[in-house]
DRENDO-1510 file (C-alpha; in Angstrom, 1 decimal, always signed):
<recs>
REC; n; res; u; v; w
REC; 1; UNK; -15.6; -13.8; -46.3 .
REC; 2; UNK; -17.3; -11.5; -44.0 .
REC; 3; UNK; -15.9; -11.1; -40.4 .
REC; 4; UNK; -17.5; -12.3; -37.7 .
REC; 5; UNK; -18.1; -10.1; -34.3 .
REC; 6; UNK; -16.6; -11.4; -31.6 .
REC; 7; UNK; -17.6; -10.3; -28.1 .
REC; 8; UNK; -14.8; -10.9; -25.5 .
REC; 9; UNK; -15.7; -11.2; -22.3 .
REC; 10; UNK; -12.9; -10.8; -19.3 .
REC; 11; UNK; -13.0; -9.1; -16.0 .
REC; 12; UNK; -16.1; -9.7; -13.8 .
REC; 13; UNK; -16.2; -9.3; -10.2 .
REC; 14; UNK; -15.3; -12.2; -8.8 .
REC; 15; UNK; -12.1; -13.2; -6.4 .
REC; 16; UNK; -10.4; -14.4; -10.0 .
REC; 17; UNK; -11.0; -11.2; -12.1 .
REC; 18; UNK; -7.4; -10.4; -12.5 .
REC; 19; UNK; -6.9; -14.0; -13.9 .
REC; 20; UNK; -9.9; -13.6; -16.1 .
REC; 21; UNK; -8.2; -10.0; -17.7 .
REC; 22; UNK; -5.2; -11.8; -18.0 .
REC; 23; UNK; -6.6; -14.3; -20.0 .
REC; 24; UNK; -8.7; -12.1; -21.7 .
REC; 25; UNK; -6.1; -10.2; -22.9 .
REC; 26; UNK; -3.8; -13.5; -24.4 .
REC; 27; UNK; -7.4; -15.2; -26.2 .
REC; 28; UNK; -7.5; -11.4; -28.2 .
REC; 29; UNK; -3.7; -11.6; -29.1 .
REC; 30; UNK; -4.3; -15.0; -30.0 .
REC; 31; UNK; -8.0; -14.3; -32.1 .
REC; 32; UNK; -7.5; -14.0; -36.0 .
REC; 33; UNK; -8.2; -10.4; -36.7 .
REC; 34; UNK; -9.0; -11.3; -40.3 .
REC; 35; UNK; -11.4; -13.7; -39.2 .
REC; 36; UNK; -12.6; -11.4; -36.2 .
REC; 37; UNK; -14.0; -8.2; -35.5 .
REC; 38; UNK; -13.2; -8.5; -31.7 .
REC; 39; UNK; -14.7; -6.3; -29.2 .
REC; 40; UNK; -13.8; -6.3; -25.7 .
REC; 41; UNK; -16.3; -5.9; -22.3 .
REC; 42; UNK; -15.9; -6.1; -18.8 .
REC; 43; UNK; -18.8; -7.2; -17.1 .
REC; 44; UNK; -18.0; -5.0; -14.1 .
REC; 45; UNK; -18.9; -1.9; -16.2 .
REC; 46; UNK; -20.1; -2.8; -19.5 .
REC; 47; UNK; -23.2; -4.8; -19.5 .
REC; 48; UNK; -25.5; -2.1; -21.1 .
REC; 49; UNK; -23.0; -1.8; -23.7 .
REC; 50; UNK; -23.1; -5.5; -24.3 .
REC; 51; UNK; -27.2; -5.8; -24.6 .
REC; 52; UNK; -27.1; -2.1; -27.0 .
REC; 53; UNK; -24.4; -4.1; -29.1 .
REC; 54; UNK; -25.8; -7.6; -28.6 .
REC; 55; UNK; -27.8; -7.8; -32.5 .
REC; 56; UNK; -24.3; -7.2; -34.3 .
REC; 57; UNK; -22.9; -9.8; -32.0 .
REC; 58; UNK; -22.0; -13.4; -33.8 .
REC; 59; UNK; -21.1; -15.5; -31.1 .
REC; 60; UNK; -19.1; -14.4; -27.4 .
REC; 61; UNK; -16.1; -15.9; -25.8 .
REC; 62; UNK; -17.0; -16.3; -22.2 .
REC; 63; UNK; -13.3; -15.9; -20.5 .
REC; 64; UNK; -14.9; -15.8; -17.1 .
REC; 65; UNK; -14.0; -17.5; -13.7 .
REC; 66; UNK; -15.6; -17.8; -10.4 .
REC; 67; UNK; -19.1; -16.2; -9.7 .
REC; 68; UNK; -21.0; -14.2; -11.9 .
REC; 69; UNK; -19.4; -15.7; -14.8 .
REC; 70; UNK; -18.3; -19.1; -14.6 .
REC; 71; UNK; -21.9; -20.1; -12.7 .
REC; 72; UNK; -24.4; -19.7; -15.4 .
REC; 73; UNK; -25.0; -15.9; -14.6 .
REC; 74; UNK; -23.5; -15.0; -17.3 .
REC; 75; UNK; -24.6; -17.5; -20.0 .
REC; 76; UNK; -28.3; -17.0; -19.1 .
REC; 77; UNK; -27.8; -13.3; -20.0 .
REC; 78; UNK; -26.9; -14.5; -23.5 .
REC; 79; UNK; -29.2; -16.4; -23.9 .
REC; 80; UNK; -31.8; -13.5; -23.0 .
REC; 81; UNK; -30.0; -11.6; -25.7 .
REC; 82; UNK; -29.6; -14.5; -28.2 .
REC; 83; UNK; -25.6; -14.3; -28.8 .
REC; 84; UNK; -24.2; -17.5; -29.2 .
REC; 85; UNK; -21.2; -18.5; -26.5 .
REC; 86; UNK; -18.7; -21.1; -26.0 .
REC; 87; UNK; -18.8; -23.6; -23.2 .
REC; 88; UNK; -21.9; -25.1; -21.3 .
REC; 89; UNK; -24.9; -23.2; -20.7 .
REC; 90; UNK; -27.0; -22.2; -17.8 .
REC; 91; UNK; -27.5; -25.4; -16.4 .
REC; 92; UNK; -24.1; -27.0; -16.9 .
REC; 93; UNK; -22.5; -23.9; -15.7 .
REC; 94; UNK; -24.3; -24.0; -12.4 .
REC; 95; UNK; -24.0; -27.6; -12.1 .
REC; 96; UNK; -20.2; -27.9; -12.4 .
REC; 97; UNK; -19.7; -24.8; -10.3 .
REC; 98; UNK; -21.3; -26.2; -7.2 .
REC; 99; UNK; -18.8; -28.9; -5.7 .
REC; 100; UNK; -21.2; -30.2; -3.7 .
REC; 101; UNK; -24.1; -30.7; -6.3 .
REC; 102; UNK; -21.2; -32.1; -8.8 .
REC; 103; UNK; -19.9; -34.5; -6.1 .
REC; 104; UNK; -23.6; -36.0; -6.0 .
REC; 105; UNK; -24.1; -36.6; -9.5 .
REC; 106; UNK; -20.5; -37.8; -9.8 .
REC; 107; UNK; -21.7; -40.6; -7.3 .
REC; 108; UNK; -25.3; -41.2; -9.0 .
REC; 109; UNK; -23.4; -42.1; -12.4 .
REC; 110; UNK; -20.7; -44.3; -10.5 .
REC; 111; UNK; -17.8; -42.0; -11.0 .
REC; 112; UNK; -15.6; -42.6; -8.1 .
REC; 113; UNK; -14.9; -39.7; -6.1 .
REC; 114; UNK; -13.2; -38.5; -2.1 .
REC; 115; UNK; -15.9; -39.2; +0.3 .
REC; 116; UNK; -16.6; -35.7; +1.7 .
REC; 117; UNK; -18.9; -34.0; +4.4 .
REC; 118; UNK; -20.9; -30.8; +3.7 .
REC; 119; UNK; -21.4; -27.7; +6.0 .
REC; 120; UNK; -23.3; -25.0; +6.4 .
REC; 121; UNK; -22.2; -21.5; +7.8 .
REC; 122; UNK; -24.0; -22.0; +11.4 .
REC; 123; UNK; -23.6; -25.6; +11.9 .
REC; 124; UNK; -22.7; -26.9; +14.9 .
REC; 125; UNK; -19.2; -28.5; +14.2 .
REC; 126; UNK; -16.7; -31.0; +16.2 .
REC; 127; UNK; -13.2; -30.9; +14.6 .
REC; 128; UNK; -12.8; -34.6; +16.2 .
REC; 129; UNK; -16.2; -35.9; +14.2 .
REC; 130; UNK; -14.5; -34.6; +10.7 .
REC; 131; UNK; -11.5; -36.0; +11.6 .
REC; 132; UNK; -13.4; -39.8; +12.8 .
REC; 133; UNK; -15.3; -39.8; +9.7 .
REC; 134; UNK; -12.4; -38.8; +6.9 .
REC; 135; UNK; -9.2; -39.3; +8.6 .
REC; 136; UNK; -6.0; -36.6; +8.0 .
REC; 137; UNK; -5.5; -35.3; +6.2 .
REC; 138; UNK; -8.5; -33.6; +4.6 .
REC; 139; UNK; -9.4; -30.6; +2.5 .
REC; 140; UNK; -11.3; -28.0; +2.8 .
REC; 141; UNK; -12.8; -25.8; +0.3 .
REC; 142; UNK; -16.0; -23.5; -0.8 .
REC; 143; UNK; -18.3; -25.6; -2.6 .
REC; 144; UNK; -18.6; -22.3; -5.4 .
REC; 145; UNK; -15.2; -20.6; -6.0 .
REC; 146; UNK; -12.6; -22.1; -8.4 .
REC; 147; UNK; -8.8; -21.7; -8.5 .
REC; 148; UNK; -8.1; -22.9; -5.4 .
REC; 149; UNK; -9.0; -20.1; -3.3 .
REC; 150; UNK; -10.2; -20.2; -0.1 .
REC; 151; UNK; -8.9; -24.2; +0.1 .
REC; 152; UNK; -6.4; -25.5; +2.7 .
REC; 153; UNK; -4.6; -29.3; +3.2 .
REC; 154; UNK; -6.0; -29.8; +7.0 .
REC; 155; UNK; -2.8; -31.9; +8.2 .
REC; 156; UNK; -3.6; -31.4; +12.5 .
REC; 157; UNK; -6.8; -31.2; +14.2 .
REC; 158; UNK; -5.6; -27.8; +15.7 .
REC; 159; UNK; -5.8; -26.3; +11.8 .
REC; 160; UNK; -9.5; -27.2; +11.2 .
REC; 161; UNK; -11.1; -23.7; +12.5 .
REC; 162; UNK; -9.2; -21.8; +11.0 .
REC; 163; UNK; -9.2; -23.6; +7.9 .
REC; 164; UNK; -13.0; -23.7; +8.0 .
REC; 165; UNK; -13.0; -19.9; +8.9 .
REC; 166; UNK; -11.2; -19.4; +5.7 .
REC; 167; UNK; -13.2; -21.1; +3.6 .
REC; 168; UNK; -16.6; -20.1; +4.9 .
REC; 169; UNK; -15.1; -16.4; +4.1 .
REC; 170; UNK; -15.6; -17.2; +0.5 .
REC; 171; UNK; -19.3; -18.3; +0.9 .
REC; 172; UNK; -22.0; -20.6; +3.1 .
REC; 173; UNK; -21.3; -23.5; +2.4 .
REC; 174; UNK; -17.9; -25.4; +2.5 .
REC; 175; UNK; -16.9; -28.9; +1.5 .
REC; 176; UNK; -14.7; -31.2; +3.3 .
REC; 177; UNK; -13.2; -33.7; +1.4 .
REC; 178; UNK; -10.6; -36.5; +2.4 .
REC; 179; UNK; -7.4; -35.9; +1.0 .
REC; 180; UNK; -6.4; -38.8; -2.0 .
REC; 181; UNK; -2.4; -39.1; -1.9 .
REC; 182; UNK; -1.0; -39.9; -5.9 .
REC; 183; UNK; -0.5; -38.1; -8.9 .
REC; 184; UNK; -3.0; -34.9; -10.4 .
REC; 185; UNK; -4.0; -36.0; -13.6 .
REC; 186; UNK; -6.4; -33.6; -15.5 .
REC; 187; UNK; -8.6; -34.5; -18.6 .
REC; 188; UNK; -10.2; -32.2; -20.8 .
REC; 189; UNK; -12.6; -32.7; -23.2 .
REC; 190; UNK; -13.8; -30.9; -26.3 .
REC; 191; UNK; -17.0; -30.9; -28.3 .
REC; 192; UNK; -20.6; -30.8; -27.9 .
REC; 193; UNK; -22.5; -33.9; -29.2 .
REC; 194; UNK; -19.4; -35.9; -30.5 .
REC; 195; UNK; -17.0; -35.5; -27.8 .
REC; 196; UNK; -12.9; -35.6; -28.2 .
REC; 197; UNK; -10.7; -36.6; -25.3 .
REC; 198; UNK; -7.6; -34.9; -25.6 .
REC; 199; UNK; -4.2; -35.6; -24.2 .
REC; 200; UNK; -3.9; -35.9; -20.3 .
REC; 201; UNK; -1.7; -33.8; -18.3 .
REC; 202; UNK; +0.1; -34.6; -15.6 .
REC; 203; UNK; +0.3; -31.6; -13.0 .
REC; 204; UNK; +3.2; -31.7; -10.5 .
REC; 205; UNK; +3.3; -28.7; -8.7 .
REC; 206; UNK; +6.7; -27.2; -6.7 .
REC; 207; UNK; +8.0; -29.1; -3.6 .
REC; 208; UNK; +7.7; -25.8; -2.0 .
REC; 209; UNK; +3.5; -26.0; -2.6 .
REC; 210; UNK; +1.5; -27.8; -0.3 .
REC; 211; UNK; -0.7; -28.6; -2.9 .
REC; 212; UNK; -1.9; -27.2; -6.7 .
REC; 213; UNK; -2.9; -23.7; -5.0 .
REC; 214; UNK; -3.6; -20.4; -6.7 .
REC; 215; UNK; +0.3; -19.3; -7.2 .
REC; 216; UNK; +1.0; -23.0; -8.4 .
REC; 217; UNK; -1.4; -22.4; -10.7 .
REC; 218; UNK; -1.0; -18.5; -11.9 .
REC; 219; UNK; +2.9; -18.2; -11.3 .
REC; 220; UNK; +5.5; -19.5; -14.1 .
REC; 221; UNK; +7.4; -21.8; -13.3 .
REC; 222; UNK; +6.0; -22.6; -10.1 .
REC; 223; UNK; +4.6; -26.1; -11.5 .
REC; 224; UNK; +5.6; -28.5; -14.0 .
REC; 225; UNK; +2.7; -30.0; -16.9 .
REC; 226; UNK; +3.2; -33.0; -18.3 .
REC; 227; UNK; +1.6; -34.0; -21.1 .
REC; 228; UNK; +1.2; -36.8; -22.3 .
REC; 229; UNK; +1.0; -37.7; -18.6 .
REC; 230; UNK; +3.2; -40.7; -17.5 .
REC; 231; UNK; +0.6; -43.2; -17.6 .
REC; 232; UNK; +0.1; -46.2; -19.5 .
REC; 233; UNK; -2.7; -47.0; -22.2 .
REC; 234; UNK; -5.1; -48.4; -20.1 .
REC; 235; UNK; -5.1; -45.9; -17.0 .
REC; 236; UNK; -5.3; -43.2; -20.3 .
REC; 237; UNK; -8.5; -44.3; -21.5 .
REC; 238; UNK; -9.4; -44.9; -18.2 .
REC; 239; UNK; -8.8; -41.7; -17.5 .
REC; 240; UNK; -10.9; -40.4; -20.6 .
REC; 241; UNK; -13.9; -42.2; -19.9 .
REC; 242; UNK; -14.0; -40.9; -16.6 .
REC; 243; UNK; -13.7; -37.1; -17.9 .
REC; 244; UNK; -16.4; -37.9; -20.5 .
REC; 245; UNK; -18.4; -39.0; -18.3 .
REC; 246; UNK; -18.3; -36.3; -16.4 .
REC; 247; UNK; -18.5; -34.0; -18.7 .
REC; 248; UNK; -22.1; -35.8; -19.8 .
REC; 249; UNK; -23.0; -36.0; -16.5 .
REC; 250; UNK; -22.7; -32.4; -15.7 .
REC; 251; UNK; -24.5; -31.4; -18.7 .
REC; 252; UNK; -21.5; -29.7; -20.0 .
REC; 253; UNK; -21.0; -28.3; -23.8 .
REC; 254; UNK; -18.3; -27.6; -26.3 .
REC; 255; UNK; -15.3; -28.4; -23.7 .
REC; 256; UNK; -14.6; -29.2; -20.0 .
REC; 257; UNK; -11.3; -30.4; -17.9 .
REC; 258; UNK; -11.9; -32.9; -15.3 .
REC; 259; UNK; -9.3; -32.7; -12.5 .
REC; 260; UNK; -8.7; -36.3; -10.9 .
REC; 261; UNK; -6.1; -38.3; -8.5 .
REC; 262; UNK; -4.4; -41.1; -9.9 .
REC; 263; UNK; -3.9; -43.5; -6.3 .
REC; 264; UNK; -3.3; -47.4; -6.4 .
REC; 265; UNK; -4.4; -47.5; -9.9 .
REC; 266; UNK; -7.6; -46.0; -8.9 .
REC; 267; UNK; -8.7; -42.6; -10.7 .
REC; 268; UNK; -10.6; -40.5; -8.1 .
REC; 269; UNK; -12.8; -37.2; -9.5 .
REC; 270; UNK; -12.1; -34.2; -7.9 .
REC; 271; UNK; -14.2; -31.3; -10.0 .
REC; 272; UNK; -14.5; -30.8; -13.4 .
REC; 273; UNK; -14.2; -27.0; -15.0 .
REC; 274; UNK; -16.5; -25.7; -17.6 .
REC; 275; UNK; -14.4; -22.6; -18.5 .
REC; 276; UNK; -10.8; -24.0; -17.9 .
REC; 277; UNK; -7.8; -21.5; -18.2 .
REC; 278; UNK; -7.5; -19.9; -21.6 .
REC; 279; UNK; -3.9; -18.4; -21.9 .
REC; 280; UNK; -2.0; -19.9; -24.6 .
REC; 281; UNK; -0.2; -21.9; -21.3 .
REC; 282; UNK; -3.1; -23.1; -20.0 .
REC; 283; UNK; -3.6; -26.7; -19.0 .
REC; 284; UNK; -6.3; -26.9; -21.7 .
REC; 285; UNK; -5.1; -25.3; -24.2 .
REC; 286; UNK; -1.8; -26.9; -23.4 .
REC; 287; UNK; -4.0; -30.4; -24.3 .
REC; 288; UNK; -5.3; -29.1; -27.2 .
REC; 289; UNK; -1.9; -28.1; -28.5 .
REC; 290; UNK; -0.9; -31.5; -28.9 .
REC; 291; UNK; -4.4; -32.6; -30.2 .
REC; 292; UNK; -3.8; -30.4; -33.2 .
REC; 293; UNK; -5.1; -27.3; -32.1 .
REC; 294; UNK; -2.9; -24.7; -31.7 .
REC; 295; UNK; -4.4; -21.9; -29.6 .
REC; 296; UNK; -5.9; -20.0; -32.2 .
REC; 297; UNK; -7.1; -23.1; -33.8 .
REC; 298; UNK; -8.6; -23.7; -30.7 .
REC; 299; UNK; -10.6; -20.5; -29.9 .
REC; 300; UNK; -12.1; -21.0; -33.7 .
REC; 301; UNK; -13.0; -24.0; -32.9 .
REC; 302; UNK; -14.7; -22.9; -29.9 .
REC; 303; UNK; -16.2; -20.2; -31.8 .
REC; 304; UNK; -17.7; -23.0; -34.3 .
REC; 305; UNK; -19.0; -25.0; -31.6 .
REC; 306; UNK; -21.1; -21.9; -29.9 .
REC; 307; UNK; -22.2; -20.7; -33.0 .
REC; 308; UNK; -23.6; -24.7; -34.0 .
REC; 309; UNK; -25.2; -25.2; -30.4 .
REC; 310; UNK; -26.9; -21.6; -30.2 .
REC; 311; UNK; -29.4; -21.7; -32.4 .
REC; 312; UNK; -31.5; -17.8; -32.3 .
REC; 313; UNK; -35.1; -18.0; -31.5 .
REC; 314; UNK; -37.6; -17.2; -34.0 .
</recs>
């Protein structure tokens, strides 16, 4: 059987690129070299490499986070040069990286989610209006940067400028989002027309973290994943429903992970990932694990699912 070339994408320019080389590095350990011809690019230097090579290309593994590669950018480049890739395409990928735009959708379907407020770099702001209309504590985050950067648990009304300042660092406009106390439970889901839930995890990060931050999520050891997650049947398929519905309502493909709060026996959706972490540790992998797919297992079956829902143009 002939191999197929894989283009491996890692690196980028956004706030997560050493994440994304890091990653990139375990999905080409973990690739089948005698199913693979596997050829590495960062998009920080190597995007005229990538179009030149792009008609030897079979299908690329977008290994991506943040802007530039997580938002669409990347995926409508592609599609310009007709390699297949894993994951959602332009749409989905610009969708699900905007909190804000996600958050409305999520409400248009039904899917309950935090009530929020939205603002703009500029806006006139009183910390005590936030704090009338969501109570404390509340979060605030960039509506466009994943990994938790940039967020902060507003617990006082004296934190809420500086928390704001922070956030509006990462862009212009910034969510606010009242804080849901109960367990993280997050759902991913794989496929593109005939969807598979796979196992939930239960995320409970250190007593020393404030909340599932960027070291939480990036350090070892610094949280503990659960899955199955400690919940009973019917909050599971609950649970389920809720990421598949998000993912559908997102306009997602091939696979997501829908991050929710589990309080009173009431699921809240927080955001939902179309690139979630891809090290062999990964909360999605970690799912797929105990679906049956062992992490190689699961990159070809990304691989399949890119190549069947990228079809070249005549």
């Amino acid at each position: 059987m002939k191999k197929k070339t894989i283009a491996l994408l890692s690196g980028g320019v956004s706030p997560e690129r050493k994440v994304s080389l890091n990653s990139g590095t375990q999905v080409f350990d973990a690739l089948d070299k005698d199913k693979y011809n596997v050829v590495r690019y960062d998009p920080k230097t190597d995007l005229a490499k990538l179009a030149t090579d792009a008609p030897g290309i079979d299908a690329a593994l977008i290994i991506l986070h943040g802007p530039y590669g997580e938002d669409g950018t990347m995926q409508g480049m592609l599609d310009l040069l007709q390699i297949p890739y894993q994951g959602s395409g332009v749409l989905g990928s610009a969708v699900a990286m905007d909190k804000v735009l996600s958050k409305q959708l999520y409400e248009k379907a039904g899917l309950p989610t935090p009530p929020y407020v939205v603002l703009s770099r500029g806006d006139d702001m009183d910390p005590s209006d936030l704090v009338n209309r969501l109570g404390l504590p509340f979060v605030v985050k960039p509506a466009r940067d994943g990994s938790s950067i940039g967020m902060t648990i507003v617990r006082e009304t004296d934190a809420i400028e500086a928390a704001l300042k922070k956030a509006f660092l990462q862009g212009p406009t910034v969510l606010v989002e009242a804080f849901i106390e109960g367990m993280e439970i997050t759902g991913g889901i794989l496929g593109n027309d005939d969807l598979e839930a796979l196992p939930l995890i239960e995320i409970v990060p250190d007593k020393s973290r404030d909340f599932f931050d960027y070291e939480a999520k990036y350090v070892a050891g610094m949280t503990e994943e659960i899955c199955p997650a400690r919940i009973d049947a019917v909050l599971t398929e609950k649970a389920q429903d809720l990421a598949t519905m998000a993912h559908r309502v997102l306009f997602c493909r091939g696979y997501s992970r829908t991050d929710m709060i589990l309080s009173d026996q009431t699921f809240y959706v927080l955001e939902t990932n179309t690139i979630p972490g891809m090290t062999a540790t990964s909360l999605f992998p970690q799912a797929g694990a105990k679906a049956g797919y062992p992490f190689g297992k699961l990159l070809d079956r990304l691989i399949d699912l890119a190549i069947a829902d990228h079809k070249p143009q005549a």
